[in-house]
C-alpha positions as CSV (number, residue, x, y, z in Angstrom):
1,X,0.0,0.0,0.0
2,X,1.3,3.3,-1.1
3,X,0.8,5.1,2.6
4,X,3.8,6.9,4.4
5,X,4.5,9.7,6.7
6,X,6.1,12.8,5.0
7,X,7.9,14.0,7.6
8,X,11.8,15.2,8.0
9,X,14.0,13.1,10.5
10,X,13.9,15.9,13.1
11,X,9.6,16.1,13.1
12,X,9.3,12.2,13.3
13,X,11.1,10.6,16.3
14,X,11.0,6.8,18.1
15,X,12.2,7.6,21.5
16,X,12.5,4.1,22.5
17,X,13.6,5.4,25.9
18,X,10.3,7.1,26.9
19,X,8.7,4.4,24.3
20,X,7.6,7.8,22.6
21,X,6.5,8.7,19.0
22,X,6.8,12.1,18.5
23,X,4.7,12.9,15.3
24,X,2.5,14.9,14.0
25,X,0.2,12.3,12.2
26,X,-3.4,14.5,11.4
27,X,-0.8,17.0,9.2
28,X,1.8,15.1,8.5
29,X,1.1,11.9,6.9
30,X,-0.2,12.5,3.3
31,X,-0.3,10.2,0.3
32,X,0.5,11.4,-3.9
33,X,-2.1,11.5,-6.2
34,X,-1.1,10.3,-9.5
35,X,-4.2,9.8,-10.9
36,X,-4.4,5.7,-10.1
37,X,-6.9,3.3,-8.5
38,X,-4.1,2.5,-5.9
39,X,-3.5,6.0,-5.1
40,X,-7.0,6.7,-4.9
41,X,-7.3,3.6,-2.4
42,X,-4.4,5.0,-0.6
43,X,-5.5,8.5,-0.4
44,X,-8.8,7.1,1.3
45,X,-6.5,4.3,3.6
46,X,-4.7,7.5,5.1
47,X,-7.7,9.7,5.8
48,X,-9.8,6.8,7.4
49,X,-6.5,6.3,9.7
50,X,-6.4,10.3,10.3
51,X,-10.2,9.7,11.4
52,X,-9.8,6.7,13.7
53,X,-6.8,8.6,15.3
54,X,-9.2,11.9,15.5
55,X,-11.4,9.6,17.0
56,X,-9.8,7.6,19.3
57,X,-6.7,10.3,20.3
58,X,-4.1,7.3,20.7
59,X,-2.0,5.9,18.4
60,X,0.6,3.1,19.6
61,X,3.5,1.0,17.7
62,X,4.2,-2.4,18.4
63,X,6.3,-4.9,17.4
64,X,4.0,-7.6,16.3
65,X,6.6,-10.5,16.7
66,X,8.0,-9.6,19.8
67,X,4.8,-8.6,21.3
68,X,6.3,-5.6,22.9
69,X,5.0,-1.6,22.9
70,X,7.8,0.7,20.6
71,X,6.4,3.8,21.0
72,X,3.3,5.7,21.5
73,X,1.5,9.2,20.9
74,X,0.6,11.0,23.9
75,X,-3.4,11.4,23.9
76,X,-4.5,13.8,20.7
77,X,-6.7,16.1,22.8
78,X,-8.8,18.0,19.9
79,X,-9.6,21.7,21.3
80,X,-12.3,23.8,20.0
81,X,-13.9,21.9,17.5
82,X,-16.9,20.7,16.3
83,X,-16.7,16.7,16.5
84,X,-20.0,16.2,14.6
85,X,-18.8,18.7,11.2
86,X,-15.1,17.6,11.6
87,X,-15.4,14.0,11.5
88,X,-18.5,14.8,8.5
89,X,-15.5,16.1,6.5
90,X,-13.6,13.4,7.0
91,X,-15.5,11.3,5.7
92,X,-16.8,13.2,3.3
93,X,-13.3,13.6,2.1
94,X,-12.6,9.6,2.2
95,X,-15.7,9.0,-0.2
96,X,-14.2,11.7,-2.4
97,X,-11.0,9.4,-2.9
């Protein structure tokens, strides 16, 4: 799946120390649009994962094999917005994809 963060090494960190991910995920992690099913299908993979962060206001990393936490996000706490419109244009935005 074409999905990754755009991001430059020093606004994306693992702090494996504090078990930490330091990112800023709703403005930072985009897709390209060339036009294709797949990057259509990618474009609405990354704003239903911006949603369900939205949402939820915890994202974690884990390595699947060892079973053991990486990192995490400290809780996304949105301020000053309407839940209802916000997550409306979200979606609306993921149809459009």
């Amino acid at each position: 799946m074409y999905i990754w963060q755009r991001l430059n090494a020093n606004d994306a960190r693992l702090n494996f120390g504090q078990e930490r991910l330091q990112a800023d995920i709703i403005g930072g992690l985009d897709t390209t649009d060339d036009g294709s099913a797949i990057s259509a299908q990618a474009a609405a993979t990354v704003g239903r994962f911006k949603l369900d962060y939205f949402q939820n206001g915890i994202l974690e990393v884990w390595d699947a094999d060892a079973g053991r936490l990486l990192g995490r996000c400290d809780a996304f706490l949105p301020v000053n917005v309407d839940m209802t419109r916000t997550t409306a244009n979200f979606e609306a935005g993921i149809r459009e994809s």
